[in-house]
C-alpha positions in Angstrom: 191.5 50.7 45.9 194.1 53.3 44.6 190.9 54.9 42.6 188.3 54.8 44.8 190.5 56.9 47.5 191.4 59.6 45.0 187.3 59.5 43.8 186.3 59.9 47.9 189.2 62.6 48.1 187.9 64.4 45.2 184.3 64.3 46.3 185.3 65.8 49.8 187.6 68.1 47.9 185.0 69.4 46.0 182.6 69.6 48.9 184.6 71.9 50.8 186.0 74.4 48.2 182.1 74.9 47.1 181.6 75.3 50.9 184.1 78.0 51.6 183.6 79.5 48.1 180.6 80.4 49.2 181.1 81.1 53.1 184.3 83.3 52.2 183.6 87.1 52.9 186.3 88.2 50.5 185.1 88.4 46.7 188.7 87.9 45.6 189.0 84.6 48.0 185.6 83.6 46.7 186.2 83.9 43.2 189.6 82.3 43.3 187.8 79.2 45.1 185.1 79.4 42.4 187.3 78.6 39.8 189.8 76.0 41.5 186.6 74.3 42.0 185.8 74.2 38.3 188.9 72.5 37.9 188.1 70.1 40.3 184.7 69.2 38.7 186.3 69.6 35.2 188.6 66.5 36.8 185.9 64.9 38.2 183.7 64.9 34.9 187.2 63.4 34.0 187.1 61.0 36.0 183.5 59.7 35.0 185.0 59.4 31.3 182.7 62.4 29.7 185.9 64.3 28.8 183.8 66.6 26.4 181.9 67.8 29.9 185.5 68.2 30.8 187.0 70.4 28.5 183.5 72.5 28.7 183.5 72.9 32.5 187.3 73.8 32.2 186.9 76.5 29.4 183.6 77.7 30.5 183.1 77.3 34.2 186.7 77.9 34.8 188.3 79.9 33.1 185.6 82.1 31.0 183.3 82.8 33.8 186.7 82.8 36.3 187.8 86.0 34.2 185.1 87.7 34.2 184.3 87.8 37.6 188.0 88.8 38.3 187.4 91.5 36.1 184.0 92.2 38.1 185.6 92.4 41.3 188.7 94.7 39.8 185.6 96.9 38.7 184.1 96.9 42.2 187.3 98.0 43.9 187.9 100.6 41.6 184.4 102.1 42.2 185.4 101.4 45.9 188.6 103.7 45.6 186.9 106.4 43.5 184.4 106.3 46.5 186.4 106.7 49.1 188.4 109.3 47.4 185.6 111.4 46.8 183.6 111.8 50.2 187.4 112.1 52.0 189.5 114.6 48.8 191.9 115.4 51.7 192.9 111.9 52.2 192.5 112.1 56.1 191.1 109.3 57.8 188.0 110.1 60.0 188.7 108.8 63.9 186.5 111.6 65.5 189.7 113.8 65.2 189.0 117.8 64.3 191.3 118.1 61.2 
């Protein structure tokens, strides 16, 4: 009984973090949820005694794919900054104000 409630509560658990993994309009948020849910389905391919699938979807979908995009989105907010910095040098924020 014990196992079919964590099974259901993993299945739903799963559901939802792919869910709001996508939905999520921050890339930080959405990459964060993209690799807790690896480590769900890394459990869940656990769970369904293929432990090889396990380790793969925890090295792999998890954490190697996990960093990268981390690293992507670090890249993207740099690129961001430089941006911002370079069509306001003065570091005024534009509200319609004459500066």
């Amino acid at each position: 009984m014990t196992e079919l409630l964590f099974d259901a509560l993993l299945a739903i658990a799963l559901v939802w973090t792919a869910l709001r993994a996508l939905l999520v309009p921050e890339l930080f948020r959405s990459v964060m949820l993209f690799i807790a849910f690896g480590l769900l389905l890394a459990l869940a391919w656990a769970r369904l005694d293929a432990p090889d699938l396990a380790l793969a979807e925890a090295a792999i979908g998890a954490g190697l794919t996990g960093a990268l995009l981390l690293d992507a989105v670090g890249h993207l907010h740099r690129i961001e900054d430089a941006r911002r910095k370079q069509e306001n040098p003065e570091g005024r924020e534009r509200r319609g104000e004459p500066s």
